[in-house]
C-alpha positions in Angstrom: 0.4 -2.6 0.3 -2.5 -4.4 -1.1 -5.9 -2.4 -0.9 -9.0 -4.1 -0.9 -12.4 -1.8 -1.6 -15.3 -2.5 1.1 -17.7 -4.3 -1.4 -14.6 -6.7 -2.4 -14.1 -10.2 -1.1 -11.1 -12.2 -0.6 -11.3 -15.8 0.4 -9.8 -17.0 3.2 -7.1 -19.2 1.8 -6.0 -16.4 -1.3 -3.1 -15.1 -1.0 -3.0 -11.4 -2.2 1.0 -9.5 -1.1 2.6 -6.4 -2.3 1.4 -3.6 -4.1 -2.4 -5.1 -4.8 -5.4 -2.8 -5.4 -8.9 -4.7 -5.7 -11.6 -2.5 -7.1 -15.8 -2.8 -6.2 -17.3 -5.7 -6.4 -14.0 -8.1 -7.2 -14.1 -11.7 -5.7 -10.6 -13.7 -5.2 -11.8 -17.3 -4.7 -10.1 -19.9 -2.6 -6.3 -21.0 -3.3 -6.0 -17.8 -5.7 -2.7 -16.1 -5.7 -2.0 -12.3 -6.8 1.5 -11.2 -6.0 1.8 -7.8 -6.4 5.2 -8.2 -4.4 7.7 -7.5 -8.0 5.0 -5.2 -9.8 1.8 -3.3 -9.3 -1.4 -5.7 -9.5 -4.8 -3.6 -10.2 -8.1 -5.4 -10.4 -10.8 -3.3 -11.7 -14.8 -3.4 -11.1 -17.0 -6.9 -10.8 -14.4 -8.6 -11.4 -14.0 -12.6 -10.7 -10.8 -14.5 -10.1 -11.4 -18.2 -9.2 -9.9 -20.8 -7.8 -6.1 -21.3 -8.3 -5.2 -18.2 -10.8 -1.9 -16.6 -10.2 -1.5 -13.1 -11.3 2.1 -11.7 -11.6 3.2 -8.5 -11.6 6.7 -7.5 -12.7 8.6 -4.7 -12.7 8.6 -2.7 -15.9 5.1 -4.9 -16.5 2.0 -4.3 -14.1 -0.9 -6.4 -14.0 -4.2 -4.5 -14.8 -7.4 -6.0 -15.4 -10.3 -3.9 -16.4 -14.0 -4.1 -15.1 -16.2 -7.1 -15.7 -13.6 -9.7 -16.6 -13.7 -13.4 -15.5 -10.2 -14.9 -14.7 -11.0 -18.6 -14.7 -9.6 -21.3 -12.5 -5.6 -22.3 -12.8 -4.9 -19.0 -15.1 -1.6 -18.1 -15.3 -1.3 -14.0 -15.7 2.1 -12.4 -15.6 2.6 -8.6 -16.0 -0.2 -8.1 -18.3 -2.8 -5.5 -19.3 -6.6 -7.5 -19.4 -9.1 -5.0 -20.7 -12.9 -4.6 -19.9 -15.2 -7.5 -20.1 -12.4 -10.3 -21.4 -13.0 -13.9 -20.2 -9.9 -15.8 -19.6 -11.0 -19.5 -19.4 -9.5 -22.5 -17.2 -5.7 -23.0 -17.3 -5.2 -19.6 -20.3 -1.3 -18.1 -19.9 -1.1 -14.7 -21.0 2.6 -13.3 -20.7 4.5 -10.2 -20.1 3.9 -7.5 -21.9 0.5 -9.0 -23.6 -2.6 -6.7 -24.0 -5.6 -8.6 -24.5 -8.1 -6.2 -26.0 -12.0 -5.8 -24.4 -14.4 -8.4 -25.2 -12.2 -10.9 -25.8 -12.1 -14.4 -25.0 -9.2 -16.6 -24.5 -10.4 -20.1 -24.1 -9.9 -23.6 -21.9 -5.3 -23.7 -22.1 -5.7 -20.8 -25.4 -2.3 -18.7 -24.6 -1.4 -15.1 -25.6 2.3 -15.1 -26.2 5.2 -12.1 -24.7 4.9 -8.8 -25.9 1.6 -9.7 -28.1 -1.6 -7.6 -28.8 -5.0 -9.4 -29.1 -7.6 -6.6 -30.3 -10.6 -6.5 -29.2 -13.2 -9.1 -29.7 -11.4 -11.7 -30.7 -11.7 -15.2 -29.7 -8.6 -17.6 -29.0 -10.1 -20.8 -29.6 -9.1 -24.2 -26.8 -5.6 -24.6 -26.9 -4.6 -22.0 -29.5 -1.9 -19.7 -29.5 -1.8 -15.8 -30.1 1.2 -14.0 -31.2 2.2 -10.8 -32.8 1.0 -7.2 -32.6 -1.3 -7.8 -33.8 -1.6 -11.3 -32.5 -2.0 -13.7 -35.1 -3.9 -17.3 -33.9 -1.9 -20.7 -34.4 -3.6 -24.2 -33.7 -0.9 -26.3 -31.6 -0.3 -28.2 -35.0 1.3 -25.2 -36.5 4.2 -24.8 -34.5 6.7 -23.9 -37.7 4.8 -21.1 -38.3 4.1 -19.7 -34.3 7.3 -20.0 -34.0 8.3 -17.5 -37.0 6.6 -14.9 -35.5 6.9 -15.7 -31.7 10.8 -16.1 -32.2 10.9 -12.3 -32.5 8.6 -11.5 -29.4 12.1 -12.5 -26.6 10.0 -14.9 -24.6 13.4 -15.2 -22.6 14.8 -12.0 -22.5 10.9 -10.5 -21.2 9.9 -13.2 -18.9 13.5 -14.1 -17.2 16.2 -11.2 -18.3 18.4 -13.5 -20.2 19.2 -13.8 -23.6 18.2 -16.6 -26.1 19.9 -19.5 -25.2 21.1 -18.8 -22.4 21.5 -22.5 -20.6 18.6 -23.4 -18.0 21.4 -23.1 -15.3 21.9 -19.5 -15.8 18.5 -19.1 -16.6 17.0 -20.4 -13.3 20.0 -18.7 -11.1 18.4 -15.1 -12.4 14.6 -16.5 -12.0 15.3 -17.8 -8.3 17.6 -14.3 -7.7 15.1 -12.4 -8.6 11.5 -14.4 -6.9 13.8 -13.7 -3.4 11.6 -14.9 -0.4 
């Protein structure tokens, strides 16, 4: 059932379904999606999502975002926890099970990996890549070394239920299962 307070504002073509709360002051701008439909969503106070973001919740992993956070245009939030006065720049990922600590700033395509913990006031710079608890940051030329420590985090077993290597047939019979409608 998604709840919308009286001072919040949803634009006409968002698409908010399921179990979505959206506290004081929140704005949902145009072609926004939060599906709340597989997990709770919870948006907290003054808080902007712009064009084209897509929040996710899952079960076992609820979106929450705390007050005075900016979810910039073509995000990609899935079953995360977003904490008070975080900017999440254009086209940032941040995954199930993530935490991204208050007054933090993921920047322009940074990503914040599965199951990782970004402390507070820390700064993912463009296109870098957090992983670990707690998060460690990786420049997109240091894939060896991401991959050491994301490796552990079960990107596939978290985001899809299936096990590393599990073939992308299997893989996308459970993802389509479990979207439904």
């Amino acid at each position: 059932m998604v709840r919308i307070h009286e001072t919040a504002s949803v634009a006409a073509s968002a698409v908010l379904s399921g179990d979505v709360v959206l506290g004081p002051g929140a704005r949902v701008l145009a072609g926004a999606v939060l599906d709340g439909s597989r997990g709770p969503i919870t948006i907290g106070e003054d808080v902007l999502v712009m064009e084209h973001a897509v929040l996710r919740g899952r079960a076992g992993h609820p979106v929450t975002v705390g007050d005075a956070v900016l979810i910039g245009p073509h995000t990609n939030i899935t079953g995360a926890r977003i904490e008070e006065e975080v900017f999440v720049a254009t086209g940032a990922c941040v995954f199930a099970g993530a935490v991204v600590g208050a007054r933090s700033e993921l920047r322009i395509h940074a990503v914040l990996q599965v199951n990782s913990v970004l402390p507070p006031d820390t700064v993912v710079p463009i296109g870098w890549i957090a992983a670990g608890d707690p998060a460690r940051l990786f420049s997109p030329d240091r894939h060896d070394e991401l991959w050491e420590v994301q490796r552990e985090l079960d990107f596939p077993g978290t985001m899809y239920g299936v096990p590393r290597g599990a073939s992308m047939r299997e893989l996308m019979r459970g993802l389509s299962a479990g979207l439904g409608d």
